[in-house]
N, C-alpha and C positions, 0 to 999 in steps of 0.2 A: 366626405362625399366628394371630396370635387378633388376629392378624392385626389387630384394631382394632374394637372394639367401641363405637364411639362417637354418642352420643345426641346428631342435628342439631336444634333447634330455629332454627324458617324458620316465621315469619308468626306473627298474635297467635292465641291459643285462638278458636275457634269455639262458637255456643252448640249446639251439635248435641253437643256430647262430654258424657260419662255425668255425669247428677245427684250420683248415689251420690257421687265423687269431687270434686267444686268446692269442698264445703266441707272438705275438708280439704289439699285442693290449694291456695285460694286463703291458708287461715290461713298455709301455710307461705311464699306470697309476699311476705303481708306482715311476715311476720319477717325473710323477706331483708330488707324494710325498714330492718327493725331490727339488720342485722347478725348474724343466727343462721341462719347458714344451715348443715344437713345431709344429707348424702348417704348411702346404701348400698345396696351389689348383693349380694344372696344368690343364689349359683348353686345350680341344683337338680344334689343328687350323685348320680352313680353309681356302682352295686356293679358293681367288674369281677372277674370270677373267674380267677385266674392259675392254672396248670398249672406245679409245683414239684417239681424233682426233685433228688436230690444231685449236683451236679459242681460243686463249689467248686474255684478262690474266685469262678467265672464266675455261679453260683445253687448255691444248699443253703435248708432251711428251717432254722432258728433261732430259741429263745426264741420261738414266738409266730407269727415273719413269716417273711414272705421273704430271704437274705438274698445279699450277692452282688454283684458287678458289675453283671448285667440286676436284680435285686431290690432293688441301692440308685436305678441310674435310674429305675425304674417308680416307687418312690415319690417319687421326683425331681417324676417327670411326674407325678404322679398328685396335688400339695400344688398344683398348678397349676391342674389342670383340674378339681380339685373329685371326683376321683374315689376312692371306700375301695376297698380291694385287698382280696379274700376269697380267700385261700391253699387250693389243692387239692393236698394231699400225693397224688406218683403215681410210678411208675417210669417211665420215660422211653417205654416201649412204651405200659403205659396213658394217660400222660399224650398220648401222641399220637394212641390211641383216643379219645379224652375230646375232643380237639381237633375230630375229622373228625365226633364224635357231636352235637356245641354244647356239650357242657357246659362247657366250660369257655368263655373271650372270649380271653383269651389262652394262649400257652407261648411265655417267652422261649428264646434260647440252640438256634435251629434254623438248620441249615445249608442253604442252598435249593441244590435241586438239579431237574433238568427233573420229576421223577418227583411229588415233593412238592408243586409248584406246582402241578399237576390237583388236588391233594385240598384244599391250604390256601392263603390268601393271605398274602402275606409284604411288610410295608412295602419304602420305595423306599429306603432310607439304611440302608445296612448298621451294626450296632449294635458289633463286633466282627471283625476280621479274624483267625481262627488257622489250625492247621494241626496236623498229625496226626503220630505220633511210635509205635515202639515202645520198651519198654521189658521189659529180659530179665533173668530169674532169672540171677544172677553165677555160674553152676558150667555157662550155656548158650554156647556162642559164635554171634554173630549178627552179623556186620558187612553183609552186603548184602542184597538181597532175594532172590539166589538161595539164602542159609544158611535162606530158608523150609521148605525141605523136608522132609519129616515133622516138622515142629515142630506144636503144640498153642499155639494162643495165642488167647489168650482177649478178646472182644470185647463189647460193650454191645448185647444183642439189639435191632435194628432201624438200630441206627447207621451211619452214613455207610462208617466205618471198617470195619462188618463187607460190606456192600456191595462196598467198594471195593478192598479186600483179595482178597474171592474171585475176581472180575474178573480183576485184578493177578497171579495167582498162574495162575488159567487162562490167558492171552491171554501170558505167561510160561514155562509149561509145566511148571510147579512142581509137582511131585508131592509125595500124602502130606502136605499140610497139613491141619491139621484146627483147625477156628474153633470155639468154644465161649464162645454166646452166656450172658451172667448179663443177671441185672433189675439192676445196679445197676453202677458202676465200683469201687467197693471191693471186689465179691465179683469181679470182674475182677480186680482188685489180689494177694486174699489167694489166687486159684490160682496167677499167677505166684511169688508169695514160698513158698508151701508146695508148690512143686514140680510139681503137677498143671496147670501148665500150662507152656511153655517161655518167655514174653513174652504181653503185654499192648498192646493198641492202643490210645491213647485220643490226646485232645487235647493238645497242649504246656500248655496251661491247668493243665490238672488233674496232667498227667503227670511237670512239673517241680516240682509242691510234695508229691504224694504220692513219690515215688519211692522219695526218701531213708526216707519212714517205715517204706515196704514190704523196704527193703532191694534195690532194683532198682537196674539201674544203664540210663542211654539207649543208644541206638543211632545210628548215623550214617542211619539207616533213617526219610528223613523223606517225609511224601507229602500229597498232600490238600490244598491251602490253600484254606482255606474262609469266606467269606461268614456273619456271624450275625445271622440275625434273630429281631422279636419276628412269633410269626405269629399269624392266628387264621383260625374258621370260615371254610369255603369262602363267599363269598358273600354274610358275617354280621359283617364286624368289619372294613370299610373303614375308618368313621369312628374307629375307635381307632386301628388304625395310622396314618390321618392325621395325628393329634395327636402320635404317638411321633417320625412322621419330621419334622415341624417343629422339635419341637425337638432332634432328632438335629441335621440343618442346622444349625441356629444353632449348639449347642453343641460340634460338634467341629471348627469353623474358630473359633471363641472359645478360647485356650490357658487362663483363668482362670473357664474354666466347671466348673459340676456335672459334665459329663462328665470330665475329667482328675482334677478332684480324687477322683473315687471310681477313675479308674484309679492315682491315686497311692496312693491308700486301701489297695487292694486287691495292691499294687505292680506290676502287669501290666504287658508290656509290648506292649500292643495299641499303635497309633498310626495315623491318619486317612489312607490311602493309597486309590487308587482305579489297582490294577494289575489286568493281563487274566491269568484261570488262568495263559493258556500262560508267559507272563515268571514266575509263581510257580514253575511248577516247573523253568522254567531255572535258576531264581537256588538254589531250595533245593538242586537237585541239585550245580550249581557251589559254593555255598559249603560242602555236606559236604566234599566231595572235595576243596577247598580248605582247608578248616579242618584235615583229616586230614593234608594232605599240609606245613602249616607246622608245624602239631605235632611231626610227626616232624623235620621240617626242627631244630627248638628242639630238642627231645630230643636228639638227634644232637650238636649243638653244645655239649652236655657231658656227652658220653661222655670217656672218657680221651686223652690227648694222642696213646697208641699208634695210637688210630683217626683222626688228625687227617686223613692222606692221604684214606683213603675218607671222609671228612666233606666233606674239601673237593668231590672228585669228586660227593658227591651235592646239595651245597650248588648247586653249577654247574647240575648241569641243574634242582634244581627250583628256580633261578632265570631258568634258559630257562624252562622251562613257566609259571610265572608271569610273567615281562615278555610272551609271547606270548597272554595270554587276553586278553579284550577287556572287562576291568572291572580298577580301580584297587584295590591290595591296599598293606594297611598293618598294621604291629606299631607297640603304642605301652608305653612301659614303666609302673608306675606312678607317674612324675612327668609321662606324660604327654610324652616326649618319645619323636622315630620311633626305631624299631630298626633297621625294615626299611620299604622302600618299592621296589614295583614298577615298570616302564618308563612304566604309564600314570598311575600317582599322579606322579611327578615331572614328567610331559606338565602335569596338572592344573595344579602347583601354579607351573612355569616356570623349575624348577629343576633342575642336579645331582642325583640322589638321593647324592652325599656331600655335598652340600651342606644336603640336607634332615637328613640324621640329628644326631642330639642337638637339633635344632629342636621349638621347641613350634607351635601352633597359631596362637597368638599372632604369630608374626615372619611365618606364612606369610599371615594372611587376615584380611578387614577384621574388628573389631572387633566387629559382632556375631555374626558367622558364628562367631567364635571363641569366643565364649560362648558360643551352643548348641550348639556341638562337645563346649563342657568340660562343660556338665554333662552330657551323653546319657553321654560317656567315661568320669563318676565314679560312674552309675547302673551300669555295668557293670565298674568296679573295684572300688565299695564293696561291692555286693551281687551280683553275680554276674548280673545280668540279660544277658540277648539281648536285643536291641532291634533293631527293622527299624524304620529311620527313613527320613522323605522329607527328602531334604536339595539346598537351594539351593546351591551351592561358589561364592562366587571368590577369585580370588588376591589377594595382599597389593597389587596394583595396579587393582584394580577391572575389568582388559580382561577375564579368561575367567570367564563366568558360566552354568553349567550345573544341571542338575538331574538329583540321584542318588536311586537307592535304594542303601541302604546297610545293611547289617547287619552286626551292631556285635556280638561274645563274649567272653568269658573264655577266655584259657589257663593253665592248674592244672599245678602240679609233680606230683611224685607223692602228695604228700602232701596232695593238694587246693587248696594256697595258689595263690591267683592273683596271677601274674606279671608278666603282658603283658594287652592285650587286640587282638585281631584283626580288622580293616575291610573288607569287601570292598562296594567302591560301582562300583553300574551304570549307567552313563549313559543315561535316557530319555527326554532333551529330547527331541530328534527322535519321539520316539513319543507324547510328551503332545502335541507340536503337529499330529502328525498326526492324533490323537482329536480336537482341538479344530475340526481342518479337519473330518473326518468328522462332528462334532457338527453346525458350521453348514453344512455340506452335506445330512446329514438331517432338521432342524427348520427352516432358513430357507427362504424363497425367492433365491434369487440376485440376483433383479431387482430386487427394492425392497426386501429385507433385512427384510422383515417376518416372522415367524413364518407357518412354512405349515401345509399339511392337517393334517399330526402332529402337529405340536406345539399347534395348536391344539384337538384331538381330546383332546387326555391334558388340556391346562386344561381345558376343558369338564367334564371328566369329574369331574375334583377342584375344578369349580365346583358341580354337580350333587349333589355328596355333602357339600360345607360346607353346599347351601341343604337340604338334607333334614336335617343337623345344626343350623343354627341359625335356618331358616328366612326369612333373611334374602333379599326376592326379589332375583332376577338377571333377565338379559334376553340375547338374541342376536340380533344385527340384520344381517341379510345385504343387501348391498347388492352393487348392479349397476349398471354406465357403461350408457347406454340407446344404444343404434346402436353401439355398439360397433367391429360385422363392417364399416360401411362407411370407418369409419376407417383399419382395414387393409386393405381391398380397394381403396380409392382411393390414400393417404399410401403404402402398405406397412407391412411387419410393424417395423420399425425405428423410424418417427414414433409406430406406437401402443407400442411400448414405454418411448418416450419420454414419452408422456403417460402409462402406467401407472404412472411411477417417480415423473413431480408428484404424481397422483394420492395414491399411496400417501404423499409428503409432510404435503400440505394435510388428508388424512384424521388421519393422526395427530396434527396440530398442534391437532386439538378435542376428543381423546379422554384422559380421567382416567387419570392414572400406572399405577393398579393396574388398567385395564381389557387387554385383548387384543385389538389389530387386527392379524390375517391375511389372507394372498392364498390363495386356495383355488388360483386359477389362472385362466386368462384375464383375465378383466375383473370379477372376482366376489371381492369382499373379504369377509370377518365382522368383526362385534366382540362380543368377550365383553364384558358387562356385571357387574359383581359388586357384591353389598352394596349394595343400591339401597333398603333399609328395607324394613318387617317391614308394609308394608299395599300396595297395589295401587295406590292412588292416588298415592301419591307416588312408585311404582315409574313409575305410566304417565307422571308430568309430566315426572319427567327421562329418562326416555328421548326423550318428544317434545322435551323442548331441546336434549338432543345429536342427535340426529336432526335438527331445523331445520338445526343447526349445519353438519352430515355436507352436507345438501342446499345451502346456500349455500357450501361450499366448491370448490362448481361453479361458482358467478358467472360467477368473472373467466374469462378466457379462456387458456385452456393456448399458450404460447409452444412452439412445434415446430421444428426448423429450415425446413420449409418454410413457415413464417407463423404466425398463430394460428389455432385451432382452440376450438370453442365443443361443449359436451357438458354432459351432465345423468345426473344417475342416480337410481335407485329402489330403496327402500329397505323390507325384510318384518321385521317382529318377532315372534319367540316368547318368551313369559315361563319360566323356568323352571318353574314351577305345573302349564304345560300340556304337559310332553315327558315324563310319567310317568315321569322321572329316568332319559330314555336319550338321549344325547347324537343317536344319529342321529335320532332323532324331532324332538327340537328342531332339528334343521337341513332337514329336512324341512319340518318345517312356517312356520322362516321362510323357505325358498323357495319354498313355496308363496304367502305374505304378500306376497312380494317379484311373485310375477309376475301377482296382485294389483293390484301400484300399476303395473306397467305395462300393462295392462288396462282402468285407470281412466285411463291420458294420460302413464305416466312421471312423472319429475321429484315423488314425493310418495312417503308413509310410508305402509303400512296394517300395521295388527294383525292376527295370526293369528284372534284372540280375539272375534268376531262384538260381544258388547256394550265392549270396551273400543275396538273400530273404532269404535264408535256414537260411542261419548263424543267420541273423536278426531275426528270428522267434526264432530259440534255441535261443538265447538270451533273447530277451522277454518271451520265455517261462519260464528261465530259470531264470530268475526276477518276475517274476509271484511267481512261485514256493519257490522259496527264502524270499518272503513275508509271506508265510504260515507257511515256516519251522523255521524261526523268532517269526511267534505268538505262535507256537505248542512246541518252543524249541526241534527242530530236531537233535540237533547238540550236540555232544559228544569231549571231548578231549583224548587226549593220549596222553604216554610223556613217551621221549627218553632220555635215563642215558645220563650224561655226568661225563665224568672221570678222575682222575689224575692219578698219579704214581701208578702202580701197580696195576692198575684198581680198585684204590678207590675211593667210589663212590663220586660225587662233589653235584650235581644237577642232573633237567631234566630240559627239552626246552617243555613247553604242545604245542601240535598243533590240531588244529582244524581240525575235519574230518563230514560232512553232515549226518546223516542218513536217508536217503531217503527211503520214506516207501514203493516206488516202486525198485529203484535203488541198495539199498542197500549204502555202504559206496562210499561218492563223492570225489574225490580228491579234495582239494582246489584249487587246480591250472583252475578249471572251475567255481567256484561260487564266487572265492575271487575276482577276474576283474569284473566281474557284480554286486557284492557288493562295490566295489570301485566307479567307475562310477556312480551308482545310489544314492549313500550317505548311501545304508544300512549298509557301515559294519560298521558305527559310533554306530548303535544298535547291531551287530554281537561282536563287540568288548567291548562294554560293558560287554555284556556275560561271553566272555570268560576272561575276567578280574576279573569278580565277581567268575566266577568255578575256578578260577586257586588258589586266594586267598582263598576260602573255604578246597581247597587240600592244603593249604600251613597251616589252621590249625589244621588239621589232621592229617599233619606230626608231628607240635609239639608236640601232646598229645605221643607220642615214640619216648624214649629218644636216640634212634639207629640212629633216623632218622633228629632230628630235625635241626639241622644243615645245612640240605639241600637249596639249590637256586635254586628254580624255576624261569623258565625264560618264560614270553610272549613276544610277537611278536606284535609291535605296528605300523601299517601303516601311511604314512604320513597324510593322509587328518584325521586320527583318532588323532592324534597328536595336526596337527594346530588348530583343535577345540576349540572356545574361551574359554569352559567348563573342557577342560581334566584334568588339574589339579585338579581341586576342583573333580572333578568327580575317577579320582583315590583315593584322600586324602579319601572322602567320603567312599569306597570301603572298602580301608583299616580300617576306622570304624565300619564301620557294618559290617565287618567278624570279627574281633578281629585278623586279620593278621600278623604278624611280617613283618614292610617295608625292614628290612634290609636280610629276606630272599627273596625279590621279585625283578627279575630282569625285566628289560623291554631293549628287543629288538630294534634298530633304523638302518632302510638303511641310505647309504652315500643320496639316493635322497634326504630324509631329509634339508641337507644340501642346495639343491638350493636355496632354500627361506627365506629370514625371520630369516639370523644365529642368532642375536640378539636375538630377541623374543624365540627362539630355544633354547639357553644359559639359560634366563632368568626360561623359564620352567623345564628347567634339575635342574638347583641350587636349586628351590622351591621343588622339589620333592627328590634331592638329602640332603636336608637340614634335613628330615624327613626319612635318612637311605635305600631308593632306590636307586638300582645300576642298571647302564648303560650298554648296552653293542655294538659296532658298527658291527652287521650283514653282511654277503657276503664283507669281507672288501678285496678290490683290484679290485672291480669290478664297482666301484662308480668315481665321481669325486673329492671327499674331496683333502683337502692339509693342509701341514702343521701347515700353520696358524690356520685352523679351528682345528684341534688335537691340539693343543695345550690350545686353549681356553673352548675345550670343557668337563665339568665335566664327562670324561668317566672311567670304570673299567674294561672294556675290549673291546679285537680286534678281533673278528671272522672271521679267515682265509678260504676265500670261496671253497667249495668243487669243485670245478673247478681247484684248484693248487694242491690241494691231490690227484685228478685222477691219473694225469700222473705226481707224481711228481718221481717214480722210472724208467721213460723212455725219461723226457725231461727235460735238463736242466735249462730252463728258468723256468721252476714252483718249482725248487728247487731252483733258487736265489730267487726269488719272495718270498718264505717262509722263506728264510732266510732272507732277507730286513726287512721284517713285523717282524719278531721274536726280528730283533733288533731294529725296530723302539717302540716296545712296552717297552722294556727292557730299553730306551731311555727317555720314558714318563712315565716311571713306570705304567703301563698295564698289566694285564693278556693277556694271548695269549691264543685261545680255536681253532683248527683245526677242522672244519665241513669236513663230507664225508670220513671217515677213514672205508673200508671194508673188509682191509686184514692186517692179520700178516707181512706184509711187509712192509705196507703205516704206521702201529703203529710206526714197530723197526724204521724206516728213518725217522718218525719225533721227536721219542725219543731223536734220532742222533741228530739232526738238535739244539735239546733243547726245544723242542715243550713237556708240560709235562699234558696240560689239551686237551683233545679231545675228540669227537662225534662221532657216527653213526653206520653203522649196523655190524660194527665188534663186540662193544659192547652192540647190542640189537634194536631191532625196535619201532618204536612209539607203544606204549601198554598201556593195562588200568593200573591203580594207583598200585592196591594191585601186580601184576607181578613184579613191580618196587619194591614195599616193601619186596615184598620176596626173592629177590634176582633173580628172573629168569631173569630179561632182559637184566643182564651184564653176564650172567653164562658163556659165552662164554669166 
């Protein structure tokens, strides 16, 4: 669940982000510098208020808390997600008036039933699996449910059990019962032990650890197997059971999780099964009437010798009746070896059943089947537990490998000592594999195996409730094959099926592990979006790059048996922000987006979202257009002095400015992200590689000037290009350039990826007289280790610490840090953004002796630079 909370940092800070924040954001960069780097998240807590009632050892309040089975996982869950538990003592009735009314968020320990799902919601991962039992005053006899009959027994007003009893007893014909609800299962308890009532109903939970204190004894009288969940308000407490059932999931297919160890705790013998009612009440009903009938069977077996004849006679047939049921039955003694074994356990195991008896587990099955046999078998020899286990079987030769349910008791002399204990295992392969067919029969599509309507319906939903919990945007992009209908009306239904199953291929092969692509049906796929970041903009960018992605995976051409076939599709976006957190909305309205783009021409993206269309459209226009001004060579440089002492002249820095033949001059800061993105500026920088080096032998031809360092500006994806090396070297060939006047510029982002290969490329370039230089430096995440390694010749102090560096004194440590870290590494230091006589003399002060910017002149064309106008200031 928590699925991953993880902070991407992509691209360098911007100077548009809050004042308030730099200076204490940037101090802490340069201490990364330094080696001190700290982190922490404080999640804001919430007060959830539980609904607590007595039924130990499942919940009870205690000392203070909660305490319990459901009261040890909640606070399990609750040290997790940062939440304090505020305990509301209730009776089980008020506490489920409290539930329907809000006051309370949650009540563990409720049995879902159709009735209660109208009023409450109830997580998706059952917490607990029990079942229902009575339990009867020793002076009452009570062996079946028809010994109901005028009996008095007493029930927990509102409970499942008092429900399902009167039912049971009507629809039975049971006259004369009379049910006698209490507030509480103890005042249940003490009317059966004081006579005033004849038996008690409760859960096996509760019922096999009070019993003995009541002086009760059980009954073969079992019913009910029931489902336990944490529930809350109708309406009002999704997002908490969200959080309870993820880590249900995780923790009860984990055997070494918080969930076990508090069922070991507690010593329950709950276990992780996912069986349908109706198998519940076949099995409980066959293992009473089986339990009862080897009992006697044992009993019998040491009566006196005079009864040997009639022992044997009845030995016989309930050995018929046993080899003829259709679940494998076993006695084991306590060393654990068989007593007894029926016609289908000896099937199981491939042997004789005399060949099985005195056998342990051990000789019959591989090794660790044979260990989880023995401990479950010593959890009910040692202590007397029932356990219903889910169990894998094979034989000591690996061929028969099956899956049981099993439930595992004690058989007691008279004197209570346990003896033997008793196996009846049902085999439900066949039945789990036919749920699993059933499963991908209701949530997939058959044709492309992608998740269909439903199942992408229910993620949605539980996508829609994580973004209203952590506000993390998501997106849903419905996309559509355009002409679709002439496909099959020409080909047939058979070639577009076959292009719908490529389809479904090459879609998936663009889409992020944790996202959801579905086929609705026809030619109409979705993809859920999840966790796309906590602002809009960077929700809109990567949608539009998976989306490019989605649209070029139409390119190539679909291979069909009768030839190729060429197709396109379109593609509608709704952000989660805008479906008022209702799944149908949100698919509404990216079908509406969707038919949108085929309106505008097919084959493209539109946003539901009228100004995030806007942005997207100047975007693509503005990539459009950027292709043109790439073939036409639109684009011009300028270039800004750079100076040392006394304002002599050093260099310049060339920067690229568009001339747009409608626009006029473009900032960069609007085509260089859309040249990023798109992969153009790997040809944009080419460019200005080749014009910078053509001005750098221009300069040489005057000897006033030649000395000069021109510096370009090299972006990362133009860097890691397997080419750039040779692609510079190249450069510096065909101009006749001087390398050791050419500098190239590098951000710290650089730095994320790839130092290695990073190094390698600098030494090769630096090995041929190019010099480095670290751009906007304090504003990146570099550290020392990598400064040290890297072949650099300067530090470029970001014009963000020379703003304010005469009114704040954290941007005057900051430059003095850097000053002396370069002076450290023997570094130049070069101070960007310097616009006044005042930001000069304080960094002369500082020891700052190479600087930039408009104090000493604006980006300008070449000859300005040469004649001396662009530093005359």
């Amino acid at each position: 669940m928590r699925q991953d909370r993880t902070i991407r940092l992509h691209g360098r800070p911007t100077l548009a982000r809050t004042r308030g924040h730099l200076g204490h954001r940037t101090i802490w960069l340069v201490l990364c510098l330094l080696g001190m780097i700290g982190t922490s998240a404080v999640a804001s807590p919430r007060t959830v208020r539980v609904g607590v009632y007595q039924n130990p050892p499942k919940i009870f309040f205690a000392r203070g808390r909660i305490s319990g089975i459901f009261g040890d996982l909640l606070y399990a869950i609750a040290d997790r997600e940062g939440w304090t538990i505020e305990p509301v003592v209730c009776s089980w009735r008020q506490c489920l008036e409290k539930l329907q009314a809000g006051q309370i968020d949650l009540m563990p320990d409720v049995a879902f039933n159709k009735p209660r799902a109208q009023l409450m919601d109830f997580g998706k991962t059952p917490t607990l699996y029990s079942w229902s039992e009575l339990y009867r005053n020793p002076n009452v006899r009570l062996m079946s449910i028809r010994d109901l009959s005028d009996k008095r027994v007493a029930v927990l007003s509102g409970s499942i059990q008092e429900t399902y009893l009167s039912e049971m007893a009507r629809n039975y014909g049971i006259r004369g019962v009379v049910f006698m609800p209490t507030e509480n299962l103890n005042a249940a308890f003490e009317l059966a032990a004081s006579g005033k009532a004849d038996a008690v109903a409760t859960n096996y939970f509760f019922g096999d650890a009070e019993a003995r204190q009541y002086h009760l004894d059980s009954t073969p009288i079992i019913f009910q197997p029931s489902q336990l969940f944490f529930a809350a308000p109708k309406g009002r407490g999704q997002a908490l059971l969200n959080a309870i059932d993820f880590y249900l999931e995780q923790w009860e297919t984990t055997p070494q999780s918080p969930y076990y160890r508090i069922l070991d705790h507690w010593k329950t013998t709950a276990r992780e099964t996912h069986i349908p009612v109706l198998f519940w009440w076949g099995l409980g009903a066959l293992g009473g009437l089986l339990s009862l009938a080897l009992l006697a069977m044992w009993v019998q077996r040491r009566q006196v010798l005079a009864q040997d004849r009639h022992l044997r006679i009845t030995e016989d047939k309930l050995a018929l009746i046993l080899d003829s049921v259709d679940a494998c039955i076993y006695i084991k003694d306590t060393e654990l070896r068989y007593q007894y074994v029926n016609h289908r356990q000896a099937e199981l195991v491939g042997l004789p059943a005399k060949k099985i008896l005195g056998q342990t587990d051990d000789v019959l099955y591989t090794p660790e089947v044979a260990i989880r046999m023995r401990v479950d078998d010593r959890r009910v020899l040692e202590h007397g537990e029932r356990l219903t286990v889910e169990e894998e079987n094979r034989s000591a030769n690996g061929v028969l490998r099956r899956t049981y349910l099993t439930v595992k008791q004690p058989l007691r002399d008279d004197d209570g000592e346990i003896y033997a204990l008793c196996g009846i295992a049902t085999d439900f392969t066949e039945h789990k594999r036919n749920q699993q067919k059933i499963h991908q029969l209701a949530f997939y599509d058959p044709l492309t195996g992608l998740p269909n309507r439903s199942l992408l319906l229910d993620r949605a939903k539980h996508a829609l409730d994580n973004y209203v919990r952590s506000q993390s945007v998501g997106a849903l992009l419905f996309i559509d094959l355009d002409n679709f209908k002439i496909l099959n009306d020409t080909l047939g239904h058979g070639q577009g099926d076959i292009l719908l199953g490529q389809a479904a291929t090459r879609l998936g092969a663009q889409v992020r592990h944790n996202d959801t692509l579905a086929r609705l049906g026809g030619d109409e796929f979705v993809l859920l979006m999840e966790n796309l970041g906590e602002t809009l903009d960077t929700a809109i960018s990567d949608v539009e790059n998976i989306a490019r992605k989605l649209l070029q995976a139409f390119t190539e051409p679909f291979q069909l048996d009768n030839g190729i076939y060429n197709i396109t599709a379109s593609i509608g976006v709704a952000l989660f922000s805008e479906a008022d957190h209702r799944v149908e909305e949100l698919l509404k309205r990216a079908d509406m987006a969707m038919y949108e783009a085929k309106a505008s021409g097919r084959d493209q993206v539109k946003f539901f979202n009228p100004m995030m269309q806007a942005s997207l459209s100047a975007r693509a226009a503005v990539e459009t257009e950027l292709h043109e001004a790439l073939k036409h060579e639109q684009f011009i440089l300028l270039y800004q002095p750079q100076v040392g002492c006394e304002g002599r002249l050093l260099g310049a820095e060339a920067l690229v400015r568009w001339q747009h033949p409608r626009d006029g001059l473009v900032s960069p800061a609007v085509f260089i992200p859309v040249a990023e993105s798109t992969g153009q500026i790997l040809m944009l920088g080419r460019w200005i590689l080749h014009t910078a080096c053509l001005q750098l032998v221009a300069w040489q031809g005057k000897p006033e000037y030649a000395g000069l360092v021109l510096s370009v500006n090299v972006s990362a994806r133009q860097f890691h290009h397997p080419d750039f090396v040779s692609e510079v070297l190249r450069t510096l060939d065909e101009t006749g350039a001087d390398p050791t006047h050419l500098g190239l510029e590098l951000t710290e982002t650089l730095l994320a990826d790839d130092i290695d290969n990073l190094i390698a490329k600098m030494k090769a370039l630096k090995a041929r007289g190019v010099r480095f230089s670290l751009d906007d430096f304090g504003t990146g995440y570099s550290s020392l280790s990598y400064l040290k390694r890297l072949p650099l010749d300067q530090l470029k102090i970001d014009q963000s610490f020379v703003r304010d560096l005469l009114v704040d004194p954290n941007d005057t440590a900051i430059v003095r840090t850097i000053l002396a870290l370069g002076e450290s590494l023997d570094l130049e230091v070069m101070a960007e953004g310097v616009e006044t006589i005042e930001q000069r003399d304080a960094l002369l002060n500082l020891g700052c002796r190479r600087q930039q910017g408009y104090f000493f002149g604006y980006p300008g064309p070449p000859e300005a630079l040469l004649d001396g106008r662009a530093n005359a200031r």
